[in-house]
KOLMIDO-200535 format. One record per atom (N, C-alpha, C): residue number from 1; chain; x, y negated, z. Coordinates in nm, 3 decimals, padded with zeros to 5 digits. Layout:
N
(NUM, "A", (X, Y, Z)),
...
END
This chain:
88
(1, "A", (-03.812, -03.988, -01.328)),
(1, "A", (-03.730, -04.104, -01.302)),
(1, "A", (-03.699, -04.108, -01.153)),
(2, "A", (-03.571, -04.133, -01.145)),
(2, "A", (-03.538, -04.130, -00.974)),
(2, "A", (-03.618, -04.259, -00.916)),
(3, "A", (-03.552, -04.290, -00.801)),
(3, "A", (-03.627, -04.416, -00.693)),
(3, "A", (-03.524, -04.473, -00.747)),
(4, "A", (-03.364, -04.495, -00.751)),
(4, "A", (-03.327, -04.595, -00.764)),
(4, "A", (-03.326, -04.671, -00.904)),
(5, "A", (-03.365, -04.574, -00.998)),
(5, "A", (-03.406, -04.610, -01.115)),
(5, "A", (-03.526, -04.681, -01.139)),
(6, "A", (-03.611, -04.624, -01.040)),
(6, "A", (-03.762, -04.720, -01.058)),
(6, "A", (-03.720, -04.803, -00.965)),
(7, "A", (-03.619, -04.839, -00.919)),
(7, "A", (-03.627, -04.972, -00.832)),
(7, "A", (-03.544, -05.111, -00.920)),
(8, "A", (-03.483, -05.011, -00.959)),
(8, "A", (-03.364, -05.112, -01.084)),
(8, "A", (-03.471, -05.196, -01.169)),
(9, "A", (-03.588, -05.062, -01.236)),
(9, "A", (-03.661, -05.145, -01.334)),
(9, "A", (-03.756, -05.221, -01.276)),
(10, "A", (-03.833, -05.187, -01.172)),
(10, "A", (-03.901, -05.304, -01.081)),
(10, "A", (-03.831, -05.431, -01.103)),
(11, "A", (-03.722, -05.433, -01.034)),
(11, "A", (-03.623, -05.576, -00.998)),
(11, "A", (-03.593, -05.659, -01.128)),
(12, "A", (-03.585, -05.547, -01.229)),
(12, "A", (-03.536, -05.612, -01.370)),
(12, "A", (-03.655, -05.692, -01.402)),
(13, "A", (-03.763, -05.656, -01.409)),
(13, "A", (-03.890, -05.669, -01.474)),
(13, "A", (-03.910, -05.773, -01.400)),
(14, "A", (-03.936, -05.814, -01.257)),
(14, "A", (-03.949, -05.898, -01.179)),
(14, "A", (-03.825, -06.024, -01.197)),
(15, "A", (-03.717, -05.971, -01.241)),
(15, "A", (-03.582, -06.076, -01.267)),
(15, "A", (-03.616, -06.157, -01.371)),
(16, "A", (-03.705, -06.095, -01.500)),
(16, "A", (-03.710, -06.125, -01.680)),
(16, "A", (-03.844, -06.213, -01.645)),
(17, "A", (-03.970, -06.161, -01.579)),
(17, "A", (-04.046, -06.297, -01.534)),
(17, "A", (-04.044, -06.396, -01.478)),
(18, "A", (-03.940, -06.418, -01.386)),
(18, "A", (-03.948, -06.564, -01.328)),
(18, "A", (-03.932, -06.708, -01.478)),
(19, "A", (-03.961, -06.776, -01.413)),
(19, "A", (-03.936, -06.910, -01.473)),
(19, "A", (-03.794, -06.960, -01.493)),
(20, "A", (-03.842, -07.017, -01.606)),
(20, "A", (-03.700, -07.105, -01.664)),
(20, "A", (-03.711, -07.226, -01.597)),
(21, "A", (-03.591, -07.282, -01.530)),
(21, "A", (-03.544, -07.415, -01.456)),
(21, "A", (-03.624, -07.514, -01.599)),
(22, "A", (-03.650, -07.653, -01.603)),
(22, "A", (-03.630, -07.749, -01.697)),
(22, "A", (-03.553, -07.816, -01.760)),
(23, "A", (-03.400, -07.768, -01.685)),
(23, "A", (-03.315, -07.773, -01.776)),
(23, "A", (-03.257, -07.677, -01.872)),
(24, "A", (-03.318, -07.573, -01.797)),
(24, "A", (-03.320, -07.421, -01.910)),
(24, "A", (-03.387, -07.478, -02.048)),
(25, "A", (-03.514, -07.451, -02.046)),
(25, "A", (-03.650, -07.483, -02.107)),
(25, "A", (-03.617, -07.634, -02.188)),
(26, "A", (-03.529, -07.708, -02.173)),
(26, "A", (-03.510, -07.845, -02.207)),
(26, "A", (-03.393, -07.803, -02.301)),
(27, "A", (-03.313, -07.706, -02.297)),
(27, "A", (-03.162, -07.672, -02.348)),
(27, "A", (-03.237, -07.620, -02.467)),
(28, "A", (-03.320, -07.521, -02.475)),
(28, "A", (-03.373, -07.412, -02.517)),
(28, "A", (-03.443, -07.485, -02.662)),
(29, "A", (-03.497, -07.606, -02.609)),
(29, "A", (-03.622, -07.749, -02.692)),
(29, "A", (-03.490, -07.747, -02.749)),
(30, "A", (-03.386, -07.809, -02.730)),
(30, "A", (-03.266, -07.860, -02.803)),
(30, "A", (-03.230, -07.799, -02.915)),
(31, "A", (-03.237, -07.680, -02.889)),
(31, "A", (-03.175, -07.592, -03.013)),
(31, "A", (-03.302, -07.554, -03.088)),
(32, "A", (-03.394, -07.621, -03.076)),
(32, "A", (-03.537, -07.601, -03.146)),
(32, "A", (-03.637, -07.494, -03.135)),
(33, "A", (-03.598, -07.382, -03.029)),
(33, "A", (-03.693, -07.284, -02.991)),
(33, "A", (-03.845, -07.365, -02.907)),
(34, "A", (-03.914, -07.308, -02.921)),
(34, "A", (-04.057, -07.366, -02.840)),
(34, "A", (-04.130, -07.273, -02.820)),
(35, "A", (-04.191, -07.254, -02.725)),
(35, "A", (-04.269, -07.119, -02.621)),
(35, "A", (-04.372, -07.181, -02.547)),
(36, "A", (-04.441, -07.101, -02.538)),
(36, "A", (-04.570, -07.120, -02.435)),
(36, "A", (-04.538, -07.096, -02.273)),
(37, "A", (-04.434, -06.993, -02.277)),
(37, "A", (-04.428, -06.909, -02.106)),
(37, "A", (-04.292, -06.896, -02.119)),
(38, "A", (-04.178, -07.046, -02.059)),
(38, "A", (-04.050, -07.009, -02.075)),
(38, "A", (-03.992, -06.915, -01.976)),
(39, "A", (-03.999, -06.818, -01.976)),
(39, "A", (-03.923, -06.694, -01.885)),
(39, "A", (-03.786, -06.633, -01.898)),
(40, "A", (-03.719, -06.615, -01.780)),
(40, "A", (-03.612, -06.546, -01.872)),
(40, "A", (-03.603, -06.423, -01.940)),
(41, "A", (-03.715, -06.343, -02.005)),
(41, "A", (-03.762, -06.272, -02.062)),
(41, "A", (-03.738, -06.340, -02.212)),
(42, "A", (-03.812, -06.443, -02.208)),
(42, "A", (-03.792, -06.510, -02.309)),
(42, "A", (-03.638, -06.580, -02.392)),
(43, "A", (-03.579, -06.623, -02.241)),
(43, "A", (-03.465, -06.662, -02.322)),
(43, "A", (-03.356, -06.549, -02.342)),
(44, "A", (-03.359, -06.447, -02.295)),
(44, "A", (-03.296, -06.343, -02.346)),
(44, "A", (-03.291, -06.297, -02.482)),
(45, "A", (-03.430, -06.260, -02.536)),
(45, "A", (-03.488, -06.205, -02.638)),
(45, "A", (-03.443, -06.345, -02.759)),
(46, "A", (-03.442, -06.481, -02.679)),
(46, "A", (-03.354, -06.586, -02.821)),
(46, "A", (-03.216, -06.571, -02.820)),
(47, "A", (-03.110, -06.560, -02.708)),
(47, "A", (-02.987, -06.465, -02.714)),
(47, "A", (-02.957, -06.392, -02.817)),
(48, "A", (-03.052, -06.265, -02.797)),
(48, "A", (-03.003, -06.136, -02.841)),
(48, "A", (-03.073, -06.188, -03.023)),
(49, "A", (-03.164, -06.267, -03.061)),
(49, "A", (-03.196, -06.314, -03.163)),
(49, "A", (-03.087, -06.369, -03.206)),
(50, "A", (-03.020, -06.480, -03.132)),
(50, "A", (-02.876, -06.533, -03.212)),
(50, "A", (-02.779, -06.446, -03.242)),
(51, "A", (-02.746, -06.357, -03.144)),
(51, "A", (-02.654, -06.260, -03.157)),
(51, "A", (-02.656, -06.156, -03.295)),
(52, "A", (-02.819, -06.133, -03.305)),
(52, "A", (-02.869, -06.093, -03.444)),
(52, "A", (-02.850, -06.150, -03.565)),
(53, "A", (-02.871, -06.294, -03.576)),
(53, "A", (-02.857, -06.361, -03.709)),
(53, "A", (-02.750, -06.393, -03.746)),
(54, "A", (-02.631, -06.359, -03.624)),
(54, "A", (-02.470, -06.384, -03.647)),
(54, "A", (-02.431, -06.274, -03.702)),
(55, "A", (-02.502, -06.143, -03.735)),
(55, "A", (-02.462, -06.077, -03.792)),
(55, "A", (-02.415, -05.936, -03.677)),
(56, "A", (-02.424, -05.977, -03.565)),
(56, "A", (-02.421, -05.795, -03.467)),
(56, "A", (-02.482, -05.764, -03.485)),
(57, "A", (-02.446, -05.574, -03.529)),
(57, "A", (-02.540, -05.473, -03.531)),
(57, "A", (-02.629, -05.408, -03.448)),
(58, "A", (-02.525, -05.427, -03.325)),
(58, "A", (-02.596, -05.368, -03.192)),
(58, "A", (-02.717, -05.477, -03.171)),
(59, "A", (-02.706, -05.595, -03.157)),
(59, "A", (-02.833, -05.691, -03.135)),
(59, "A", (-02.918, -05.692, -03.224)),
(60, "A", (-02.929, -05.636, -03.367)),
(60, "A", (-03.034, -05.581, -03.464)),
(60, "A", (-03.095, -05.509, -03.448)),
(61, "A", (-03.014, -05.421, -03.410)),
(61, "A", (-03.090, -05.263, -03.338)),
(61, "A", (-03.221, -05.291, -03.268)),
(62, "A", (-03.127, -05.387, -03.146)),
(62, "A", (-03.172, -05.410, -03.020)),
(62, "A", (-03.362, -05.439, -03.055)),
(63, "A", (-03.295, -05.570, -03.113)),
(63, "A", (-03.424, -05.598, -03.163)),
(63, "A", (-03.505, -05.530, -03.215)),
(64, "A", (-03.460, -05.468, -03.344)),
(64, "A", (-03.583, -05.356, -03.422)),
(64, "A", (-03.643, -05.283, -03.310)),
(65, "A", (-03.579, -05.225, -03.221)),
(65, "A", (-03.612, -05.125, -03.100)),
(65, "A", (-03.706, -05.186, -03.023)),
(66, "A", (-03.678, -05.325, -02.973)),
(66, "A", (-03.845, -05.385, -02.879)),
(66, "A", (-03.929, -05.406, -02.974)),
(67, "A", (-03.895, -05.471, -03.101)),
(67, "A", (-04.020, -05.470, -03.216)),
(67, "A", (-04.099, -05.362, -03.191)),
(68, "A", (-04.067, -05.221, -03.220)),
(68, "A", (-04.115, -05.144, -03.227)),
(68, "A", (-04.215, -05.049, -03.109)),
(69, "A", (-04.136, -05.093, -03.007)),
(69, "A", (-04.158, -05.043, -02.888)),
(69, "A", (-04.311, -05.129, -02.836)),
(70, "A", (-04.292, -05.260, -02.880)),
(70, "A", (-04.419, -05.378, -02.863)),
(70, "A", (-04.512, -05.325, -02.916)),
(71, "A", (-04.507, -05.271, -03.083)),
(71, "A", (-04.609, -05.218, -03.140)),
(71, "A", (-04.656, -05.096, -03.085)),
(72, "A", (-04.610, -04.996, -03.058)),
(72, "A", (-04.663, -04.900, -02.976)),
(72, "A", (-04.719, -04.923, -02.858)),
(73, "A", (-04.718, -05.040, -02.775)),
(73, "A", (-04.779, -05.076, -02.661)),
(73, "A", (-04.904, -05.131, -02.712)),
(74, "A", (-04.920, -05.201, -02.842)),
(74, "A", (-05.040, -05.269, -02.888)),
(74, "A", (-05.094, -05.158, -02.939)),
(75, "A", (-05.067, -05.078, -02.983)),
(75, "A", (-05.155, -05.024, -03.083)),
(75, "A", (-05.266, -04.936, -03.016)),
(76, "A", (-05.334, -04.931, -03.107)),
(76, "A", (-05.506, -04.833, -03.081)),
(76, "A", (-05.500, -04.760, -03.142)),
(77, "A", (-05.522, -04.631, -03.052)),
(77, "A", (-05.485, -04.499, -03.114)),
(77, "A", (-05.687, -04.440, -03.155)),
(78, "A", (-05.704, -04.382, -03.262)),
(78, "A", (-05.858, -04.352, -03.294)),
(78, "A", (-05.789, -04.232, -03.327)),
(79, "A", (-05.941, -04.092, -03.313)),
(79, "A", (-05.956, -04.021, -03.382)),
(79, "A", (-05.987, -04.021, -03.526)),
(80, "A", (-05.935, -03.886, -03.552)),
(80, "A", (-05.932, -03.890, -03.730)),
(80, "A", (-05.954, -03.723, -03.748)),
(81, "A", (-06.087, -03.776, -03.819)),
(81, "A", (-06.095, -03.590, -03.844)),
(81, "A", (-06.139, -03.630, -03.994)),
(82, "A", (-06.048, -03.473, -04.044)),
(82, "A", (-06.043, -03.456, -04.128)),
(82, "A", (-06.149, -03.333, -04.179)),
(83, "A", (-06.201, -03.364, -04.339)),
(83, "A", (-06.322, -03.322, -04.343)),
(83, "A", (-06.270, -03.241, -04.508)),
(84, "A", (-06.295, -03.121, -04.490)),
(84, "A", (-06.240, -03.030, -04.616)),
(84, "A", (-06.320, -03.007, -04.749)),
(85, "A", (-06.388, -03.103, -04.798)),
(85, "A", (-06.551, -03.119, -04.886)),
(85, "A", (-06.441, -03.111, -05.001)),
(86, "A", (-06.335, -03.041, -05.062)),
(86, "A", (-06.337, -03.032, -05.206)),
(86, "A", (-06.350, -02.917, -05.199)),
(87, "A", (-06.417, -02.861, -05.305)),
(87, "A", (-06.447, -02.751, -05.329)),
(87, "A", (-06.393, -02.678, -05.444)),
(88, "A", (-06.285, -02.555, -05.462)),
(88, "A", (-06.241, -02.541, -05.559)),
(88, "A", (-06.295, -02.422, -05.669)),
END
């Protein structure tokens, strides 16, 4: 990854955590979303959610793609050995 690429995603990442104003976070109550940590991380991801349930494909994607991407950050990877006991 270049520098200005790791600087882009620094800035982004640092852009998607700040805080939502209270009139953000108050707009957000309105339309009935509710969160623990209103970020604009957060209100993006309800965006690209509306954009989804209206029926864009690209914002389905979008979504399936951090779904997925989340789970691979959670997950616990174990060994698995496999043990050859049938005997033919």
């Amino acid at each position: 990854m270049s520098e200005s690429d790791k600087l882009l995603q620094k800035t982004m990442k640092k852009l998607l955590n700040e805080k939502l104003s209270e009139a953000e976070v108050q707009s957000l109550k309105d339309e009935g979303f509710e969160f623990k940590n209103p970020t604009r991380k957060a209100a993006v991801m309800i965006a690209l959610y509306k954009k989804a349930s209206s029926g864009d494909l690209s914002a389905i994607k979008e979504l399936r793609s951090i779904v997925s991407e989340e789970k691979k950050e959670d997950a616990s990877y174990k060994a698995v050995m496999i043990v050859d006991d049938i005997k033919g």
